[in-house]
Backbone as a ProteinNet text record, in pm:
[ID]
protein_1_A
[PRIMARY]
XXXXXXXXXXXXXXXXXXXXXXXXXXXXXXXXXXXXXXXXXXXXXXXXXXXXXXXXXXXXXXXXXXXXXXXXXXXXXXXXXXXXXXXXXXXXXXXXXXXXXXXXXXXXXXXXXXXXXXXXXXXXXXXXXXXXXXXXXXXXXXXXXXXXXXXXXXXXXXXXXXXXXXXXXXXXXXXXXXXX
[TERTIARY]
-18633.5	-18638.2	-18496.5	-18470.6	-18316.7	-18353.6	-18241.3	-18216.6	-18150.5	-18141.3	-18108	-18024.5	-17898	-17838.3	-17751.9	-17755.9	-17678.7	-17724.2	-17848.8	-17938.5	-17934.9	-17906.9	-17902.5	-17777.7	-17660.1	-17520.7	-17438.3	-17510.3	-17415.1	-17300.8	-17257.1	-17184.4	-17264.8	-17146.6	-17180.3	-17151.2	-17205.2	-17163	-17147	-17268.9	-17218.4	-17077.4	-17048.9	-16915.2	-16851.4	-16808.6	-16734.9	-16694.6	-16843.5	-16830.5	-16735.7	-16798.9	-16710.9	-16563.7	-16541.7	-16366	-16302.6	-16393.4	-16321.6	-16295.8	-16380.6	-16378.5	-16253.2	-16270.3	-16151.2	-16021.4	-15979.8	-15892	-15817.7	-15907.3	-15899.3	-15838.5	-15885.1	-15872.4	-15696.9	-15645.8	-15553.5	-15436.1	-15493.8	-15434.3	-15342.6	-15458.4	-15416.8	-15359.3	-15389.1	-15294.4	-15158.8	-15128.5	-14989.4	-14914.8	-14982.3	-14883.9	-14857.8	-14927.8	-14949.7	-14848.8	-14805.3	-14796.7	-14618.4	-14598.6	-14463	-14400.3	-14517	-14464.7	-14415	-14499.7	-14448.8	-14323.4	-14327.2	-14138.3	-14014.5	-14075.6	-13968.5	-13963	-14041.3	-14025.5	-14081.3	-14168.7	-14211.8	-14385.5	-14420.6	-14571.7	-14614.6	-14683.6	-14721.1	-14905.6	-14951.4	-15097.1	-15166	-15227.9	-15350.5	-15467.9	-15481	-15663.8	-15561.7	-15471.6	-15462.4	-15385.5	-15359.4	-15312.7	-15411.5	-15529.4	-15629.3	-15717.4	-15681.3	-15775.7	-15692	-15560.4	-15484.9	-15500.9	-15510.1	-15527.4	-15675.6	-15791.7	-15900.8	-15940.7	-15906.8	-15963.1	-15856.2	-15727.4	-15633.9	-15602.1	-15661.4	-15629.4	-15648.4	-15553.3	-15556.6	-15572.8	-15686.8	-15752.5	-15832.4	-15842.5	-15955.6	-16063.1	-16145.1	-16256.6	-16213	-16095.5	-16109.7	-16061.2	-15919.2	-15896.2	-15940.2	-16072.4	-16199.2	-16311.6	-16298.8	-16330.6	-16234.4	-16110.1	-16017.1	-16014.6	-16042.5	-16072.7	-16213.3	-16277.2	-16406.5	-16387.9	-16325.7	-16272.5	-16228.9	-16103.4	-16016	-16094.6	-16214.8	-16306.9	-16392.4	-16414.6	-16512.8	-16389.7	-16302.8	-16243.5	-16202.1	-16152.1	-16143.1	-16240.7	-16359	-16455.8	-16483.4	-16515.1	-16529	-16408.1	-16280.8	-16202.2	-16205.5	-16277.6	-16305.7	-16425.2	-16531.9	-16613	-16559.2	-16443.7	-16351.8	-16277	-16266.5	-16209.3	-16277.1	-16403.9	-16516	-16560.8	-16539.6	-16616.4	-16484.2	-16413.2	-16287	-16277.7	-16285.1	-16320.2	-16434.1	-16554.9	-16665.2	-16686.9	-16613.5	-16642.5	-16488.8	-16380.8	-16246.1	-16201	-16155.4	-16107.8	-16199.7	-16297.8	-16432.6	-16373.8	-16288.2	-16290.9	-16220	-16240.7	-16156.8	-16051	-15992.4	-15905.1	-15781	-15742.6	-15621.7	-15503.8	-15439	-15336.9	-15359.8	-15491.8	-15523.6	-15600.6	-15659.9	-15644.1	-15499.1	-15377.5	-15237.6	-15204.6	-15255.6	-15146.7	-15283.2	-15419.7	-15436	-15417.9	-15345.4	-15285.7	-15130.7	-15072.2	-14972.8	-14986.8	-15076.9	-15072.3	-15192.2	-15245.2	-15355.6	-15234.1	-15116.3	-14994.1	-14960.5	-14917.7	-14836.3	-14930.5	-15047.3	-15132.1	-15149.9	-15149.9	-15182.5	-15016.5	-14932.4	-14802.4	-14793.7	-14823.9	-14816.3	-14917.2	-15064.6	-15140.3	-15106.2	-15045.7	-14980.3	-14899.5	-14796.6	-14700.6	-14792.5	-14869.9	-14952.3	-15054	-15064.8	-15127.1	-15053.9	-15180	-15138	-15055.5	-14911.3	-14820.6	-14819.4	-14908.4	-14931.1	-15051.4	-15147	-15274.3	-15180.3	-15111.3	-15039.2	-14885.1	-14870.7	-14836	-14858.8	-14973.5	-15047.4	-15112.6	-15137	-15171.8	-15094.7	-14958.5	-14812.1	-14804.7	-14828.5	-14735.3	-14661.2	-14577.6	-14494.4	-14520.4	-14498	-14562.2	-14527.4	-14556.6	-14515.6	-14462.7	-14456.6	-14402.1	-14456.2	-14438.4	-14450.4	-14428	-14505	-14532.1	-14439.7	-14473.4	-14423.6	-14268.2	-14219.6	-14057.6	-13984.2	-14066.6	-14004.9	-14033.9	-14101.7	-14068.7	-13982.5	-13902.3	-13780.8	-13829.2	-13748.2	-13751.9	-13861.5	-13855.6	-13941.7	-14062.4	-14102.1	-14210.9	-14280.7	-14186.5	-14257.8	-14254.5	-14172	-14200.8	-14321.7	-14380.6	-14500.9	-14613.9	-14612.7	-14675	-14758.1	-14633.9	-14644.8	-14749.7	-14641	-14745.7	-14791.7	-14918.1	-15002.4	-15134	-15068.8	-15150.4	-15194.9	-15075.7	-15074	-15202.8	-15150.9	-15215.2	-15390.9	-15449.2	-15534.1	-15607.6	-15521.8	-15557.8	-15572.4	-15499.3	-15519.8	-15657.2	-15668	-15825.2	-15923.4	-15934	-16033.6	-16025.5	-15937.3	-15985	-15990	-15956.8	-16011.1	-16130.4	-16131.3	-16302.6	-16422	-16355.9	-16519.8	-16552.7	-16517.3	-16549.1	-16541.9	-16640	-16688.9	-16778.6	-16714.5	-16767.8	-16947.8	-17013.9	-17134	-17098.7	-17071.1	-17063	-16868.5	-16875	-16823.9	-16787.5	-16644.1	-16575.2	-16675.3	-16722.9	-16812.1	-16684.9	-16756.7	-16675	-16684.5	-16623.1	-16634.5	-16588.4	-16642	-16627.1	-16586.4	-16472.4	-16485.3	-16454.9	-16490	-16451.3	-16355.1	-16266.3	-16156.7	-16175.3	-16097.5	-16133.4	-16042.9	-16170.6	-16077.9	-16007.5	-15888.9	-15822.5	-15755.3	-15820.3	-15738.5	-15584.3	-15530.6	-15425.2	-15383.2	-15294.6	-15272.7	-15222.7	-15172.8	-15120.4	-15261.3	-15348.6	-15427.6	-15563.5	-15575.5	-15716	-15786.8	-15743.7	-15847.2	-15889.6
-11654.2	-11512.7	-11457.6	-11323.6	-11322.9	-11149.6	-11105.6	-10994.3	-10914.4	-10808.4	-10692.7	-10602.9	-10599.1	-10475.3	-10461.6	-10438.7	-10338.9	-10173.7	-10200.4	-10070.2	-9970.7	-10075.4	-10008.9	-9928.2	-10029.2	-9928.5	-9930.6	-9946.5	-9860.6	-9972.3	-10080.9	-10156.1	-10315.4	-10367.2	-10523.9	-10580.9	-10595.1	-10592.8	-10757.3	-10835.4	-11004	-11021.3	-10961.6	-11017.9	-11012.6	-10821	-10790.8	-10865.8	-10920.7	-11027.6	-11122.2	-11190.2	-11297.1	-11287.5	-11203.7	-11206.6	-11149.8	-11105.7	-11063	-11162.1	-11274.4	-11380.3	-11503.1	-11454.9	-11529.6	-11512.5	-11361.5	-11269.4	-11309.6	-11329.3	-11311.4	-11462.9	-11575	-11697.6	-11712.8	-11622	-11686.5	-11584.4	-11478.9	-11428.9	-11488.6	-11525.8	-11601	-11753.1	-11775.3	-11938.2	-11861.2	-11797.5	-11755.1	-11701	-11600.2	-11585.6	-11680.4	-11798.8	-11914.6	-12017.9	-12018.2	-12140.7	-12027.2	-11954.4	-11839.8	-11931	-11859.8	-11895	-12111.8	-12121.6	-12282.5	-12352.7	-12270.2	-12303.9	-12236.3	-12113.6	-12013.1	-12082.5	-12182.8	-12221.1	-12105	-12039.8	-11902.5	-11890.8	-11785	-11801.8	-11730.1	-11757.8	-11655.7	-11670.4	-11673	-11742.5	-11577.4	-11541.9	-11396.1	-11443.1	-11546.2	-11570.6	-11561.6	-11638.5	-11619.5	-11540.8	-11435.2	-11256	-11202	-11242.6	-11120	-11220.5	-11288.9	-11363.5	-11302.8	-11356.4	-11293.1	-11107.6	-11029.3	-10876.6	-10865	-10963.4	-10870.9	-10960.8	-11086.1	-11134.3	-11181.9	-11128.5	-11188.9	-11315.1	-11430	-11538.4	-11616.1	-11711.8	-11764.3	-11955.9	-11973.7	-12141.5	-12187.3	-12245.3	-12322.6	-12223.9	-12170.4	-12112.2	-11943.9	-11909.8	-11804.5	-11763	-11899.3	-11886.3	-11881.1	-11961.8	-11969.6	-11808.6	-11771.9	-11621.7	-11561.4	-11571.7	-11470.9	-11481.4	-11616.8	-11660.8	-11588.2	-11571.8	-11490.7	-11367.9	-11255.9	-11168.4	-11123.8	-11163.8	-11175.1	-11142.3	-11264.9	-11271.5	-11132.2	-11106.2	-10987.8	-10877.8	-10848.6	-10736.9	-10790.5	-10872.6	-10872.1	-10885.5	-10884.2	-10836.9	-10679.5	-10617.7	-10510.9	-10376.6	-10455.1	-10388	-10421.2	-10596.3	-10590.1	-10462.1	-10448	-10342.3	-10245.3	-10185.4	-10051.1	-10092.3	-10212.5	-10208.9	-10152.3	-10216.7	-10214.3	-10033.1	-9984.9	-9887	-9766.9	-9815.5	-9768.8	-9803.6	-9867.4	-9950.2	-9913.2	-9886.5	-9769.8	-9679	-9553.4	-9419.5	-9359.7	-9381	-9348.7	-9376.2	-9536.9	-9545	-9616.8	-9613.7	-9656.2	-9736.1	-9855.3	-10008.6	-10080.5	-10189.5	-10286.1	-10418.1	-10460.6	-10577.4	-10626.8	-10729.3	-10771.1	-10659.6	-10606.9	-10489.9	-10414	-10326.5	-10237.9	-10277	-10428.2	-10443.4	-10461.9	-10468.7	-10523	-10340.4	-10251.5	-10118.9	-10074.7	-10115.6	-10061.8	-10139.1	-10280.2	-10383.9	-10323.7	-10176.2	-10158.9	-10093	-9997.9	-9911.1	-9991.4	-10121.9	-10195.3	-10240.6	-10300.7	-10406.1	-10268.7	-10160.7	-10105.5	-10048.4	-10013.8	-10005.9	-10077.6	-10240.5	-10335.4	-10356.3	-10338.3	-10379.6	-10268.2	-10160.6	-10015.3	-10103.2	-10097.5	-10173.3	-10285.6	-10371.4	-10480.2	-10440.4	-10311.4	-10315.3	-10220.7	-10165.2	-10085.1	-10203.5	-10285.3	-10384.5	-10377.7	-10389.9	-10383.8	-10481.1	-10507.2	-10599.8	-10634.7	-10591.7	-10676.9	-10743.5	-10733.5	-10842.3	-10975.2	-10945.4	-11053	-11157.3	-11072.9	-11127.9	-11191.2	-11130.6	-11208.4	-11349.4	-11332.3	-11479.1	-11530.8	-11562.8	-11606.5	-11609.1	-11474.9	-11499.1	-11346.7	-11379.4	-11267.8	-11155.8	-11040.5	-10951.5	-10936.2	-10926.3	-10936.7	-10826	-10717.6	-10567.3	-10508.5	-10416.4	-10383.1	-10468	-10498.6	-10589.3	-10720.1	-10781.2	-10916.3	-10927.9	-10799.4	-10765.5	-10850.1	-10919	-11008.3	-11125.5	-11180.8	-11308.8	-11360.5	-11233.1	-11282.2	-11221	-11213.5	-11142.6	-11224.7	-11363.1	-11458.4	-11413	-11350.1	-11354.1	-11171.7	-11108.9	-10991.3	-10983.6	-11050.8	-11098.8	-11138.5	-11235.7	-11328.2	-11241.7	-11126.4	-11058.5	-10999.4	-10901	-10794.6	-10866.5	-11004.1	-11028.4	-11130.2	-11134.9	-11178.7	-11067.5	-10951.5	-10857.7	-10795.5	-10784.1	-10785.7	-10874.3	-10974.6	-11082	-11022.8	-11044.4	-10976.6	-10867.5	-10792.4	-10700.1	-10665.4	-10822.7	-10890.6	-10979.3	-11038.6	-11111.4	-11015.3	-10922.7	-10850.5	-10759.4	-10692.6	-10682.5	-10752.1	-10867	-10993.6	-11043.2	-11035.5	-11139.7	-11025.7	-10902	-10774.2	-10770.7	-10787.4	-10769.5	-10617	-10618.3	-10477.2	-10383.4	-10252.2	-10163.6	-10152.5	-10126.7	-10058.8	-9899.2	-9846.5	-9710	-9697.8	-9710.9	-9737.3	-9577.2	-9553.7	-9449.4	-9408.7	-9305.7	-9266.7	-9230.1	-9360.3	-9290	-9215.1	-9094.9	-9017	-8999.2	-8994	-8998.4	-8867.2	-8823.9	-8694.7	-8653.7	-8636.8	-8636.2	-8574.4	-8612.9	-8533.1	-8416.3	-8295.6	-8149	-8136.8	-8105.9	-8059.2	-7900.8	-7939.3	-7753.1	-7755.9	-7653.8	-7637.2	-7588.3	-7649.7	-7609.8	-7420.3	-7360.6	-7214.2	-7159.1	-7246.5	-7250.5	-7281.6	-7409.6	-7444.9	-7386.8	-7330.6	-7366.8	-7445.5	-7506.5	-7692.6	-7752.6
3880.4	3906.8	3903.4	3819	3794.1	3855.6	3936.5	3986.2	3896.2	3849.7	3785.8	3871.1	3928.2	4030.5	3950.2	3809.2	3704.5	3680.5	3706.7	3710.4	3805.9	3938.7	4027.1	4069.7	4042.3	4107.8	3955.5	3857.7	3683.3	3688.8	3777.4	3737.2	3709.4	3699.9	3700.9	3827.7	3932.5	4094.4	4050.9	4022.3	4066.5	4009.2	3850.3	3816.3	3910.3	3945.9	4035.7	4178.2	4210.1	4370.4	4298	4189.7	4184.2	4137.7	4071.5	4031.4	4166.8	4270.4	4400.7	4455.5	4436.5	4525.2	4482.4	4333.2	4272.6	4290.2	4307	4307.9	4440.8	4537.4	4663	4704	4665.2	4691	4581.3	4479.3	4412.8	4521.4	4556.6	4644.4	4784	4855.3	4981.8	4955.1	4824.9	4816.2	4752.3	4714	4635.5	4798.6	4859.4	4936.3	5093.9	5063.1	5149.5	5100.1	4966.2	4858.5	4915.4	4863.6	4901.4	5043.2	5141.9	5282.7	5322.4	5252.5	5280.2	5236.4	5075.1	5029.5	5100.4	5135.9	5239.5	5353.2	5439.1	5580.2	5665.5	5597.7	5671.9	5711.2	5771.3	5773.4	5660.9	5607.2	5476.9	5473.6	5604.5	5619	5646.5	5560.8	5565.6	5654.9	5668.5	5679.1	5857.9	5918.1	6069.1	6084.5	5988.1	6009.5	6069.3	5965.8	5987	6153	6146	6287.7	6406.4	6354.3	6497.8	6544.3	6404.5	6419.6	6458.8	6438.1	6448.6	6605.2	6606	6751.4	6835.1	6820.7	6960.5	6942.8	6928.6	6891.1	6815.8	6806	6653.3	6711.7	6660.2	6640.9	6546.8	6549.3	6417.2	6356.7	6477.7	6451.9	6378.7	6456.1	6397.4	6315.5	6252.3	6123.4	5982.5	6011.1	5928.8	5947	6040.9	6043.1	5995.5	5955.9	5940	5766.5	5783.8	5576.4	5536.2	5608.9	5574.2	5568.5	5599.1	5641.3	5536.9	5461.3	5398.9	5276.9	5276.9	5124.1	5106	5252.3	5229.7	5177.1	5258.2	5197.6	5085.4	5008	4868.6	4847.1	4779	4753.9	4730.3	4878.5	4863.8	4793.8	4752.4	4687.3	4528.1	4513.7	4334.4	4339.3	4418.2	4395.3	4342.1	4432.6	4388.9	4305.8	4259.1	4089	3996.5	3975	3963.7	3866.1	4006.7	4018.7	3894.2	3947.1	3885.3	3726	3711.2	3562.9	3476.7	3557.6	3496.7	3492.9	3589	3589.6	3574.5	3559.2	3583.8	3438.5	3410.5	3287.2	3146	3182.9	3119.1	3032.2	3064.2	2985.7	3145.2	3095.6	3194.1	3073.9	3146.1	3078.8	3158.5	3130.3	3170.6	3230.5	3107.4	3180.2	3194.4	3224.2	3259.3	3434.7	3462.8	3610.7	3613.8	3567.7	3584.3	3669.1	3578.9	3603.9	3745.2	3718.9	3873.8	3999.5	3941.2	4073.2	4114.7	4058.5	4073.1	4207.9	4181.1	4356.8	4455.5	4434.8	4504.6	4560.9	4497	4616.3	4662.9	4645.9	4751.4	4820.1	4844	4984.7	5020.3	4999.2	5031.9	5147.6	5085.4	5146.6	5304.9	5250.7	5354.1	5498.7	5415.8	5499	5590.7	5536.8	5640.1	5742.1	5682.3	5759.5	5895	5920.2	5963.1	6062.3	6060.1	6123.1	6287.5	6426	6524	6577	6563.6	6603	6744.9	6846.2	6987	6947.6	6870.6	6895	6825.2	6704.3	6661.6	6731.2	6811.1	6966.5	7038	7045	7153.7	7109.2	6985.4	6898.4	6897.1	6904.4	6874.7	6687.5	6672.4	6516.8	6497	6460.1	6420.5	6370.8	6358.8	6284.6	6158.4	5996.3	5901	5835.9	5899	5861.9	5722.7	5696.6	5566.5	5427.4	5364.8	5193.9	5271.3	5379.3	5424.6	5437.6	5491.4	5487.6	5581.4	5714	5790.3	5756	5653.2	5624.7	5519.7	5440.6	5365.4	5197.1	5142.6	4994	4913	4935.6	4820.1	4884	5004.6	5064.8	5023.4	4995.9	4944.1	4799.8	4726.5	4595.5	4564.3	4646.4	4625.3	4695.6	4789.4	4848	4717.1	4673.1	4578.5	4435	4365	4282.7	4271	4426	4418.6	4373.8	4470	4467.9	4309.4	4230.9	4039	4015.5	4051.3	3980.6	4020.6	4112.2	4177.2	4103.5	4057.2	3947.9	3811.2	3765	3637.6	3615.1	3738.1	3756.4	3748.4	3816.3	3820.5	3644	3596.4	3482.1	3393	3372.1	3277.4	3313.1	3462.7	3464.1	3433.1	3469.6	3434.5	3321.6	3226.4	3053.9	3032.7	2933.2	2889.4	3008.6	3015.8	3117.6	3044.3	3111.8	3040.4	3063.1	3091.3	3020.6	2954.5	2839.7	2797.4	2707.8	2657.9	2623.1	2472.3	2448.6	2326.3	2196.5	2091.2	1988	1918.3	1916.9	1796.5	1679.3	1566.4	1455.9	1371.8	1313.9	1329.6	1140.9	1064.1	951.1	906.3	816.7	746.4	721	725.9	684.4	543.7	458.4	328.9	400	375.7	357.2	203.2	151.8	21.4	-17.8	-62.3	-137.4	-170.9	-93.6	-106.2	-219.5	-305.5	-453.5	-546.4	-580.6	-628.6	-611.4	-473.9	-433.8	-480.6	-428.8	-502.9	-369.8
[MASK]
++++++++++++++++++++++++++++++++++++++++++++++++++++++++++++++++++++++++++++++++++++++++++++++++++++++++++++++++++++++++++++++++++++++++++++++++++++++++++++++++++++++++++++++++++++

């Protein structure tokens, strides 16, 4: 039995789940993979555990990795959605140029995160696009977040509503000398 929810929301939602999910997972290892060569924390999944539940342990780092997946997810959606009604194609550098303003809300966003729940977890607060954990760390912030937006328009394919071509024929104009 195969489900049809192309019909329903005009996109391709499963791709979309899944290049979110992809997106999302190359995400949190790049700026994890960053933080470990820096000697720094560069860990999202016990960001988001320490910001949404106060503390940070086993259980809720694995909630905080769930977390993480859903909101990437629900932002390949708004790729997604962006990709079918906005610029009606998707592809590689075209998720590249809308991963340009996805890292800098993404960076704004961090820095915007309540820095006493992450306190109170014992981790530092990461400031704006990961500004307290050192330059390699907002480097790797920023393009992970690119990258993110390169996945998502490479893995969507072809939009279904797609740009109409028009065909428009040559206009004879005649010659003001010849009329020919």
């Amino acid at each position: 039995m195969q489900i049809d929810v192309t019909g329903v929301t005009g996109m391709k939602l499963v791709r979309a789940i899944i290049a979110g999910l992809v997106g999302t997972a190359v995400v949190l290892l790049v700026v994890w993979g960053v933080g470990r060569l820096t000697h720094s924390d560069g860990d999202l999944s016990a960001l988001a555990a320490a910001v949404v539940f106060g503390v940070l342990n086993t259980l809720t780092w694995w909630a905080g990795l769930v977390l993480q997946l859903i909101f990437g997810v629900i932002v390949a959606i708004v790729y997604a959605g962006v990709f079918e009604w906005v610029t009606r194609r998707a592809g590689f550098f075209l998720g590249l140029a809308i991963g340009i303003p996805h890292a800098i809300l993404a960076g704004i966003g961090v820095g915007a995160l309540p820095a006493s729940r992450m306190i109170d977890a014992g981790i530092m607060p990461p400031g704006a696009f990961y500004e307290y954990r050192g330059g390699w760390c907002i480097v790797g912030f920023v393009l992970a977040h690119m990258a993110f937006g390169c996945i998502q328009g490479a893995m969507y394919g072809r939009t279904r509503h797609r740009v109409p071509w028009v065909s428009r024929p040559w206009r004879v104009v005649p010659h003001p000398e010849t009329n020919a």
